[in-house]
Structures are given as structure tokens and as C-alpha cells.
C-alpha positions in Angstrom: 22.1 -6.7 -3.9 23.0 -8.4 -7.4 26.5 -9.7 -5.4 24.9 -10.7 -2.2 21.7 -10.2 -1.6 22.1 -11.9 2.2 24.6 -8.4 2.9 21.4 -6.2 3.1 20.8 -5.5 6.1 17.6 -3.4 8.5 19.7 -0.4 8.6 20.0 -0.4 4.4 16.2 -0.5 4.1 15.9 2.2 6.7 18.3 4.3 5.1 16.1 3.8 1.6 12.7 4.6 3.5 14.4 7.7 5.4 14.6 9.0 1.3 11.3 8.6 0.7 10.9 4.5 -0.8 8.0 3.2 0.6 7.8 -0.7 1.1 6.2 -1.3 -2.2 8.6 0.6 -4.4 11.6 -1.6 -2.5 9.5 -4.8 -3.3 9.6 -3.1 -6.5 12.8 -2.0 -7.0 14.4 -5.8 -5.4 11.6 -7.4 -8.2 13.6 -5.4 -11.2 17.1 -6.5 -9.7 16.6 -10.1 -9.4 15.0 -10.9 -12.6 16.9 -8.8 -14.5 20.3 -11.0 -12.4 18.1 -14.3 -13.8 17.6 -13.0 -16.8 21.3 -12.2 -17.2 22.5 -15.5 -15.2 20.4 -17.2 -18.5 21.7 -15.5 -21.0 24.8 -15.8 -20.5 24.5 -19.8 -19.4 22.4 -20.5 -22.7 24.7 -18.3 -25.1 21.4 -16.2 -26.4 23.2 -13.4 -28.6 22.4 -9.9 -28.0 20.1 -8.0 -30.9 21.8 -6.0 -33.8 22.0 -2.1 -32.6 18.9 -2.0 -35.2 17.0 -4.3 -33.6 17.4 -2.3 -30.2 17.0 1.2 -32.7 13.6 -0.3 -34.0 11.8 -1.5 -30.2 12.8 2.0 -29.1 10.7 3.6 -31.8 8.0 0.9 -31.2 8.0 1.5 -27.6 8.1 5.5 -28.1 5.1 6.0 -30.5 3.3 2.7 -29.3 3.9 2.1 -25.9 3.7 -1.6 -24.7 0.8 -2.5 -25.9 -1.3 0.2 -28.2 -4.7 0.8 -26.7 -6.2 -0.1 -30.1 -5.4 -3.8 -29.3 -5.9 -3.9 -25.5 -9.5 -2.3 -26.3 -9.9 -4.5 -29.3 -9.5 -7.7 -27.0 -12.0 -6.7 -24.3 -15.1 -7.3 -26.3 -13.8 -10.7 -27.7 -13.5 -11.6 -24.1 -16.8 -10.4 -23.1 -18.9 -11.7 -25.8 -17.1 -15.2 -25.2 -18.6 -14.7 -21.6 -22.1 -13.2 -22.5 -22.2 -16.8 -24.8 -21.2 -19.4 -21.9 -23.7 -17.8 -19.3 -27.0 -17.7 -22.2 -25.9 -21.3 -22.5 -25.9 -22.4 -19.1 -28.9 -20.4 -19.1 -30.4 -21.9 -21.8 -29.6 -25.1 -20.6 -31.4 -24.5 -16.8 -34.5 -23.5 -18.6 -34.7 -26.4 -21.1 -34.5 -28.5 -17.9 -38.1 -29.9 -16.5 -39.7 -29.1 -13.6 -39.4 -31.1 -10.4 
């Protein structure tokens, strides 16, 4: 797919659902390929250097103990959101009910 992605053919995605890949995980599994080809293609067209082995060594640990994004800052964010929310709709609330009567 990376080398030609016009030489896949019916009988190549019939052959991948006859293992057991549903349409989604194809759409998937082409989504992965292609942007990791772009990101590549970029890279390599900009001259963005690669990381020191450290730098790879240290998002490892990162991603092992903390995932992708800790649930301590994904939870953390929620109410900020909300409360942001809760404030627009008393205004517009407030706002209606300052308004006279017709």
C-alpha cells in the first residue's frame, strides 16, 4: 500500500476480511499507513532530525506508567469545561429574565 496504493485490488480486501478484518479495522489499518507515509514523506522533505535514543527511552516510560493522557488530567479538564457552560447558559438566562414583558 505504502508503494502503490492504486495496486490493491477487491480480491486483497477479501482476502484480509476472509482472516477476520472487518471494514472498520481496514479503514483503520489504511488510516495508520498513510499518515505514518506523510508523516515520513515530511520528515524527510523538511530535514526534522530523529530524537536522541533517550528521548525515545524517556516517552516509553511516560507512555508505560502514564498512558496518553493520565486520567488525572482528562478528569481534571471536564469540570473546567462544564462550569464554563453552566456560566454561558445562567447568563443567557439571566439575560431572558432581565428582559420586559411584551
Amino acid at each position: 500500500m505504502v508503494h502503490d496504493s492504486t495496486s490493491i485490488t477487491q480480491s486483497d480486501v477479501d482476502v484480509a476480511r476472509e482472516a477476520g478484518w472487518s471494514d472498520e479495522a481496514l479503514y483503520d489499518a489504511i488510516t495508520v499507513c498513510s499518515l505514518f507515509q506523510f508523516y515520513n514523506n515530511w520528515i524527510d522533505a523538511t530535514g526534522v532530525g530523529d530524537m536522541p535514543a533517550f528521548g525515545y527511552e524517556m516517552s516509553g516510560h511516560r507512555l508505560a506508567t502514564e498512558g496518553y493522557a493520565s486520567e488525572d488530567r482528562a478528569e481534571s479538564a471536564k469540570p473546567a469545561r462544564t462550569a464554563k457552560r453552566k456560566k454561558a447558559s445562567k447568563s443567557k438566562s439571566a439575560k431572558k429574565s432581565k428582559r420586559a414583558p411584551k
